[in-house]
C-alpha positions as CSV (number, residue, x, y, z in Angstrom):
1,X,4.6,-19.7,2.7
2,X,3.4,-15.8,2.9
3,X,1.3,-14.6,0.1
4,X,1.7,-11.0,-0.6
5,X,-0.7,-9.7,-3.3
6,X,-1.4,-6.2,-5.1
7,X,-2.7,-4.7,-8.1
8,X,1.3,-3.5,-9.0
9,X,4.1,-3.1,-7.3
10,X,3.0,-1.1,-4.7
11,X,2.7,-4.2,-1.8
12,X,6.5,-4.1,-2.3
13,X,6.3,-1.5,0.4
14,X,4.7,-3.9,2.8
15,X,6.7,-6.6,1.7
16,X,9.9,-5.2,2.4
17,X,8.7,-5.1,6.0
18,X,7.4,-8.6,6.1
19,X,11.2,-9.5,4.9
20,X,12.7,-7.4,7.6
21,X,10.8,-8.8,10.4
22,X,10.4,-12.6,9.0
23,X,13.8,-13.0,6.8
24,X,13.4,-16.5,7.3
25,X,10.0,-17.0,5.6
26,X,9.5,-18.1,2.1
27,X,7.5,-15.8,0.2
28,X,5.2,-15.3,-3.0
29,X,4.5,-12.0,-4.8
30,X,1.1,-11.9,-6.9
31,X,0.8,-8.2,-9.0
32,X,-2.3,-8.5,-11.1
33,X,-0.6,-5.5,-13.4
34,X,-3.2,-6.9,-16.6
35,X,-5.6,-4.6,-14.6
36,X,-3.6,-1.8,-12.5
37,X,-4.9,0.5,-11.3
38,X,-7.3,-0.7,-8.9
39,X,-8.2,2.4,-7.2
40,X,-10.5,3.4,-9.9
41,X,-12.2,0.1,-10.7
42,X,-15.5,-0.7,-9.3
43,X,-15.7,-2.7,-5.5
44,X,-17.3,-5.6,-7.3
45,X,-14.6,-5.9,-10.0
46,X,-12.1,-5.4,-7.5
47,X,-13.3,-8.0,-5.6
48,X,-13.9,-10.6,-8.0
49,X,-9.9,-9.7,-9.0
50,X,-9.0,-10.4,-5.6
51,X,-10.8,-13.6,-5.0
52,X,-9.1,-14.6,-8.0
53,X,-5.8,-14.3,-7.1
54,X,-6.2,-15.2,-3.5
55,X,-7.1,-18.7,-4.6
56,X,-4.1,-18.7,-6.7
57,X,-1.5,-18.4,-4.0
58,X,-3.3,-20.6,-1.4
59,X,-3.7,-23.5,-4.2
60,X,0.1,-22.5,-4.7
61,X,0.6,-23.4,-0.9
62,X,0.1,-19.6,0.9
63,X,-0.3,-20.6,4.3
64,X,-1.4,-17.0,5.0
65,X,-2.1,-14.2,2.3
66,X,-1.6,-10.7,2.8
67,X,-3.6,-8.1,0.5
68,X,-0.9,-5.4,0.6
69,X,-3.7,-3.3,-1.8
70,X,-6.0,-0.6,0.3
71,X,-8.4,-1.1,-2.6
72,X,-8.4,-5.0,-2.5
73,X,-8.7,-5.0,1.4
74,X,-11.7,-2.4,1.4
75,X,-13.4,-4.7,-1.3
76,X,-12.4,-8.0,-0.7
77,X,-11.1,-8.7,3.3
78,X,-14.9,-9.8,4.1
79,X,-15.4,-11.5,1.3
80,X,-11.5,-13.6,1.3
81,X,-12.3,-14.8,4.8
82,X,-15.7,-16.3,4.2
83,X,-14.5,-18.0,0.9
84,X,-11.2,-19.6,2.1
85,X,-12.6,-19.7,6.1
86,X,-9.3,-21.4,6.7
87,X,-6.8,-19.0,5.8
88,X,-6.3,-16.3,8.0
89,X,-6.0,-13.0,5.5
90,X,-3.8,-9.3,6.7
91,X,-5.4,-6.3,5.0
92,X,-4.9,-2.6,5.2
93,X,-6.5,0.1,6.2
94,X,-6.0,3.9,5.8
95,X,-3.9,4.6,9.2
96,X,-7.0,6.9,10.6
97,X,-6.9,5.6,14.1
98,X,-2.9,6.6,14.7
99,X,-3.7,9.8,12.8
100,X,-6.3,10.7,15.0
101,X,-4.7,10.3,18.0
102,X,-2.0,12.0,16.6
103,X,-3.0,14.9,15.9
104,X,-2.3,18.5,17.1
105,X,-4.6,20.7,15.1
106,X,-7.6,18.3,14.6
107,X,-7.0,18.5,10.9
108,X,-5.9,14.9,9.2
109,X,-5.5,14.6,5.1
110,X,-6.1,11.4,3.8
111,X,-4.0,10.7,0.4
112,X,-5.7,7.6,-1.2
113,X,-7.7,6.2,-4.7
114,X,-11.3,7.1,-5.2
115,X,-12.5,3.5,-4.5
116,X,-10.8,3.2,-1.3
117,X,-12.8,6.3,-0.6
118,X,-16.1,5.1,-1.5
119,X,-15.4,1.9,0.5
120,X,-17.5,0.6,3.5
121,X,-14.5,-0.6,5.3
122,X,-12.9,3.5,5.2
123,X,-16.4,4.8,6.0
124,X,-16.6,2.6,9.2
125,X,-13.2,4.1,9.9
126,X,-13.7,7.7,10.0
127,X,-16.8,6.9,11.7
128,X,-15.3,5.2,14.8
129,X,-11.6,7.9,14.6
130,X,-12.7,11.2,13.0
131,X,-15.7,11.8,14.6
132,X,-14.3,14.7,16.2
133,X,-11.9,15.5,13.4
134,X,-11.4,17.6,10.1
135,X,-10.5,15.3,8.0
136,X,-9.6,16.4,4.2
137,X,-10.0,13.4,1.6
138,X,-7.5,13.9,-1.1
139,X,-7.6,11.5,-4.0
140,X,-4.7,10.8,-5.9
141,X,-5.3,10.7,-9.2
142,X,-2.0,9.4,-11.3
143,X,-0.1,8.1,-8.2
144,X,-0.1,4.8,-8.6
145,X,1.0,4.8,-12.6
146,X,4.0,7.0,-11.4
147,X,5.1,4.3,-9.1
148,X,4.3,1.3,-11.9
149,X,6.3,3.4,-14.2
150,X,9.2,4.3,-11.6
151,X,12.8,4.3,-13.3
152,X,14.9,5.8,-10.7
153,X,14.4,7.8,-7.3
154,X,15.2,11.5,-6.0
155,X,17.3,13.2,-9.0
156,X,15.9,11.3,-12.0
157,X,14.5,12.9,-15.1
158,X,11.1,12.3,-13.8
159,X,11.7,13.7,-10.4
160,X,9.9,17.5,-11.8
161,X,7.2,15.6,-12.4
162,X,6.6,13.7,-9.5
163,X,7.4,16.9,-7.6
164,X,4.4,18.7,-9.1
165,X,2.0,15.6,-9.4
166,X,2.4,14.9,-5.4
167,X,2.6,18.6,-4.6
168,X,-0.5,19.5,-6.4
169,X,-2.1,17.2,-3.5
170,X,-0.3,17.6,-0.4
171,X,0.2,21.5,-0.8
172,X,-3.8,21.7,-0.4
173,X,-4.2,19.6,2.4
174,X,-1.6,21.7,4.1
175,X,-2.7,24.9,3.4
176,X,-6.4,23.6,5.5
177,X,-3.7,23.0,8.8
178,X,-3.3,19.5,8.4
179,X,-0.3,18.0,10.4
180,X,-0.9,14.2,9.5
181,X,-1.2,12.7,6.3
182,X,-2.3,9.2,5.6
183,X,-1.1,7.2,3.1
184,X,-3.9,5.0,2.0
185,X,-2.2,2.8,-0.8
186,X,0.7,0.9,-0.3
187,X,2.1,2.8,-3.7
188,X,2.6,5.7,-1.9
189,X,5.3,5.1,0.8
190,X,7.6,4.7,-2.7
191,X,6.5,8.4,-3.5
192,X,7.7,9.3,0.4
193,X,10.5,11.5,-1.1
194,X,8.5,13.8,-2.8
195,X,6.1,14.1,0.1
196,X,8.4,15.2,2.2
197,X,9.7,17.7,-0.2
198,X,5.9,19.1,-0.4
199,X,6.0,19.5,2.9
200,X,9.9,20.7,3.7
201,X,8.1,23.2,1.1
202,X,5.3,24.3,2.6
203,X,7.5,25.0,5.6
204,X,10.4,26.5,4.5
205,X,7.4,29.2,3.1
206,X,5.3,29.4,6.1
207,X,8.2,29.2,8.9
208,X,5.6,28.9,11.7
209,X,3.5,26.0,10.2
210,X,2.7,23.0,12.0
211,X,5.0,20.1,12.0
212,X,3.4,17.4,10.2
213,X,3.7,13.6,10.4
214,X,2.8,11.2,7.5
215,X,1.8,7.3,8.5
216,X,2.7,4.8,6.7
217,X,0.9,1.3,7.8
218,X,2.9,-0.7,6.2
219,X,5.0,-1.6,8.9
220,X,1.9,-2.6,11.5
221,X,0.9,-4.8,8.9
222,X,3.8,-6.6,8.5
223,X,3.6,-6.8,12.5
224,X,0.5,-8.2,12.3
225,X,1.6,-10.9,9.5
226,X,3.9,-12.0,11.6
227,X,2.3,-12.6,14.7
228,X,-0.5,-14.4,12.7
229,X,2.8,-16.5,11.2
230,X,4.2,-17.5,14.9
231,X,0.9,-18.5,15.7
232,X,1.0,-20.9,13.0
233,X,4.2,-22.1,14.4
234,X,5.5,-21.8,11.3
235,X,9.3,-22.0,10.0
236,X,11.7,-22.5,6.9
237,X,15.1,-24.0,7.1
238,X,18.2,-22.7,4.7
239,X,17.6,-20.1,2.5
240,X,13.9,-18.7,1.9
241,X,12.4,-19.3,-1.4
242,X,11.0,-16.1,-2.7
243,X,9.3,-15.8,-5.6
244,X,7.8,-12.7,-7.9
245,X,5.0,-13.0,-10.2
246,X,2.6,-10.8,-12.5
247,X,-0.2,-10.8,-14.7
248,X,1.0,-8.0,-16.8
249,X,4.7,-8.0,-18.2
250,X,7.4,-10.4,-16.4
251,X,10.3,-8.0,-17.5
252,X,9.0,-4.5,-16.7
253,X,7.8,-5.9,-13.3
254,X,11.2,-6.9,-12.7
255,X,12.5,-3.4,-13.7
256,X,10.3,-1.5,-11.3
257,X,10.6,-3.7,-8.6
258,X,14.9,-3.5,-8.4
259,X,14.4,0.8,-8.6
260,X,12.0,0.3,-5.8
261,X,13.9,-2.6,-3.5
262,X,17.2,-1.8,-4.6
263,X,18.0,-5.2,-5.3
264,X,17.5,-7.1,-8.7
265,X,14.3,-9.0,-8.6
266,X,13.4,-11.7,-11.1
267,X,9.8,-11.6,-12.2
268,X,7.7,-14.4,-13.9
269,X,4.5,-14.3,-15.7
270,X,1.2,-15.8,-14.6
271,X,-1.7,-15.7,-16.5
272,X,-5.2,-16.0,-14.6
C-alpha cells in the first residue's frame, strides 16, 4: 500500500497523479485537518505532526509513504527516513531546479507558505538553482484555507474572491518580469484556475509581456513514487482498496475532496 499524507486536502493534487500512473495500487489518504494549516506552524511542530502520522500509515501497512505537504517534507523528510530507516519516503520540493532552467528573463516567483520559506531543505535549493537568478519569494497568506474550504470551481460564488486573494500575489511577481512561477504547496495546483486568470490578466494589459510558465511538481513526484513502487516489485490484484481519512471532520473532508477530484470520496475519522 501507498501512503499519501498532508496537512488538508491539498496532497489530493499529487494523489490524483499517483492514481493516474499506478491505478492499480491500493492507497491510504492521511489529512491531519485538527491542525491545517501547516505552513504557518513552526518546523519543530511540523515535524513532530508528521512523524506522527507517518507511523500511523506504515503501522497501517504503507509500504511506501508519500508526504504530499511542502511544509511536512521541508521539516520532516530527514527526520522520516532516520526514524522508519526501512521505508523509503517521496517528498516535495519547491520546483526551483525546472524553473531555473526554464527561464527566459532570469526572474522566477516562488508562491509558497512562510515555513516552507524559512526551511533548510528550500534554502539548500536556491542555493544550488538560483544562484544566478532573481528569484521573488511570495508567501501566500490564506491559500491554503481557500482550498480546505473549496465548494465549487471557476464560476462559483467564491470565484471574486479567489480572483483577488491569488491576484493580489501573482500580479506582483509579474510586474518584477517573472515568467515562471512555482507552486510550492501541493494546495495550490487546485487554485491553477485563478492563476492563470492573473496572468491571462496581466497579459491581456501588457500585450508584450513575457510568456510565463507555472510548475507544478506534483506530477514528478508521483513519477518518482512509482519508480520507488516497481522497485519494490510491488502489485495488487482486482480492484484497489483506497481509503480517505482525517483528523479534523470526516464529512467536510469528504465534501472538499469530491469538488476537488470530481468524484465522490468517502472520508473517515482518525483521531491521533
Amino acid at each position: 500500500m501507498i501512503g499519501v499524507f498532508d496537512s488538508g486536502v491539498g496532497g489530493l493534487s499529487v494523489w490524483r497523479e499517483i492514481v493516474r500512473l499506478i491505478p492499480d495500487a491500493p492507497l491510504t489518504y492521511l489529512a491531519d485537518q485538527a491542525h491545517v494549516p501547516y505552513g504557518e506552524r513552526s518546523l519543530d511542530e511540523v515535524r513532530a505532526l508528521t512523524l506522527r502520522a507517518a507511523g500511523w500509515l506504515i503501522a497501517r501497512g504503507c509500504r511506501v509513504v508519500v508526504i504530499a505537504c511542502n511544509t511536512a517534507s521541508a521539516a520532516a523528510l530527514e527526520a522520516l527516513r532516520a526514524t522508519f530507516p526501512t521505508t523509503p519516503f517521496v517528498g516535495m520540493e519547491p520546483a526551483i531546479k525546472p524553473a531555473a532552467l526554464h527561464t527566459r528573463t532570469g526572474v522566477v516567483g516562488v508562491l509558497a507558505t512562510p515555513t516552507t520559506l524559512r526551511s533548510a531543505r528550500y534554502a539548500s535549493l536556491v542555493s544550488r538553482w538560483g544562484r544566478d537568478l532573481h528569484i521573488i519569494e511570495q508567501p501566500c497568506l490564506g491559500w491554503v484555507e481557500a482550498v480546505e474550504r473549496m465548494q465549487s470551481q471557476v464560476g462559483s460564488a467564491e470565484d471574486a474572491e479567489l480572483r483577488r486573494l491569488v491576484g493580489d500575489c501573482v500580479m506582483p511577481l509579474l510586474a518584477q518580469d517573472a515568467d515562471t512561477l512555482v507552486l510550492g504547496c501541493t494546495h495550490f495546483p487546485f487554485l491553477r484556475p485563478w492563476i492563470e486568470q492573473a496572468i491571462s490578466a496581466w497579459q491581456a494589459a501588457h500585450p508584450v509581456a513575457h510568456a510565463v510558465t507555472v510548475f507544478d511538481p506534483a506530477p514528478a513526484v508521483a513519477r518518482r513514487t512509482r519508480q520507488v513502487w516497481l522497485e519494490l516489485t510491488l502489485s495488487a490484484d482486482g480492484t484497489p482498496a483506497r481509503e480517505f481519512w482525517t483528523t479534523g471532520s470526516a464529512g467536510r473532508f469528504a465534501q472538499v475532496a469530491s469538488v476537488l477530484l470530481g468524484y465522490p470520496v468517502p472520508a473517515r475519522l482518525l483521531t491521533l
